[in-house]
C-alpha positions in Angstrom: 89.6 107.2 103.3 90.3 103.9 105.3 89.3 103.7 109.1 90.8 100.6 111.1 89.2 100.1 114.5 90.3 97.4 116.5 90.9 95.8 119.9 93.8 94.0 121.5 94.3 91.7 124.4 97.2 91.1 125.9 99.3 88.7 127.8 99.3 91.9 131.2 102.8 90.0 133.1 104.1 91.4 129.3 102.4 94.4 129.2 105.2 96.8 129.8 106.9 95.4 126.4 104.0 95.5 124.9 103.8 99.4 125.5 107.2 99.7 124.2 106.6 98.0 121.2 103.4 99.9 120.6 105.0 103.6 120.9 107.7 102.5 118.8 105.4 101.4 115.8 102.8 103.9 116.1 106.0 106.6 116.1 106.9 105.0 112.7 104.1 104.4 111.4 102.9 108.3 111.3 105.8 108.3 108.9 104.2 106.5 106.6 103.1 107.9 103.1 99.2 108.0 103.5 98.9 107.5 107.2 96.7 110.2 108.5 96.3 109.1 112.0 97.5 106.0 114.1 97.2 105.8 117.9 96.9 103.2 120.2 95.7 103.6 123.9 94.7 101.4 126.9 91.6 100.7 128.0 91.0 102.7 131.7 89.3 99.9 133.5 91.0 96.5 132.2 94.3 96.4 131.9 94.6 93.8 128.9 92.4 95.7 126.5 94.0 98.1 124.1 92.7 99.9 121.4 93.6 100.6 117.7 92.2 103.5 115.9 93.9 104.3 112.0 92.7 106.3 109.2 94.5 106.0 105.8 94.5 107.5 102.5 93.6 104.4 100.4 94.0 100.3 100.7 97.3 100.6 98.8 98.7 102.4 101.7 97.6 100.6 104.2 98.5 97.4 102.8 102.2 99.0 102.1 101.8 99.4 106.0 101.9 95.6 106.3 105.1 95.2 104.9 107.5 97.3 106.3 110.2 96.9 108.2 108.6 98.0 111.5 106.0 96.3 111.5 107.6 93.1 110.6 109.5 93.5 113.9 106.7 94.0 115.6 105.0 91.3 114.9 107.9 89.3 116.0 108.0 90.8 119.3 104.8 90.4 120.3 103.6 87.2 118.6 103.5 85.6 122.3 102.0 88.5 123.9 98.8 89.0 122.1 95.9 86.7 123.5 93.6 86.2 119.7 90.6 85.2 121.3 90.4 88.8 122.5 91.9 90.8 119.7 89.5 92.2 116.4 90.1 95.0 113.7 87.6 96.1 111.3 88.7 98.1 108.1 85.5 100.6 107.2 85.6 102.8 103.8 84.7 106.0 104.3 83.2 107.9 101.8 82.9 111.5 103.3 83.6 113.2 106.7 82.1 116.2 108.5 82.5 117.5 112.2 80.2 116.3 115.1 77.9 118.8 116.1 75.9 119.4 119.5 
């Protein structure tokens, strides 16, 4: 399995596109053959900061992620909202999983 973490600023006066944008991909991309989870949430305190969190099957799918049609167009729209200075993602390979426990 394939874990993307990540962190996003944002432009805030264009935040409310931003969220649009955001729920529209992340809708699509649950579609996706080998996407097992994709959500993206804002942070509580700062309102410029969101968060990425993505588990995949495999690299291949997540690099057939890259190239579709929805996340072509959203890269478009939000080329000018996203500030990079503040924006990270880290890919980790996972090699097994197991519940938390207390």
């Amino acid at each position: 399995m394939i874990v993307v973490s990540g962190t996003m600023k944002i432009n805030t006066s264009k935040r409310l596109n931003f969220i649009e944008s955001a729920k529209h991909v992340a809708i699509e991309t649950r579609k996706e053959p080998g996407c097992l989870k994709y959500v993206v949430g804002a942070d509580l305190e700062d309102e410029s900061l969101f968060y990425v969190f993505e588990e995949w099957e495999d690299h291949k799918a997540l690099q057939a992620h890259f190239s579709t049609p929805h996340m072509t167009m959203y890269s478009q729209k939000i080329g000018d909202v996203i500030i990079r200075e503040g924006t990270k993602f880290q890919i980790y390979n996972v090699e097994s999983v197991q519940p938390m426990r207390r």
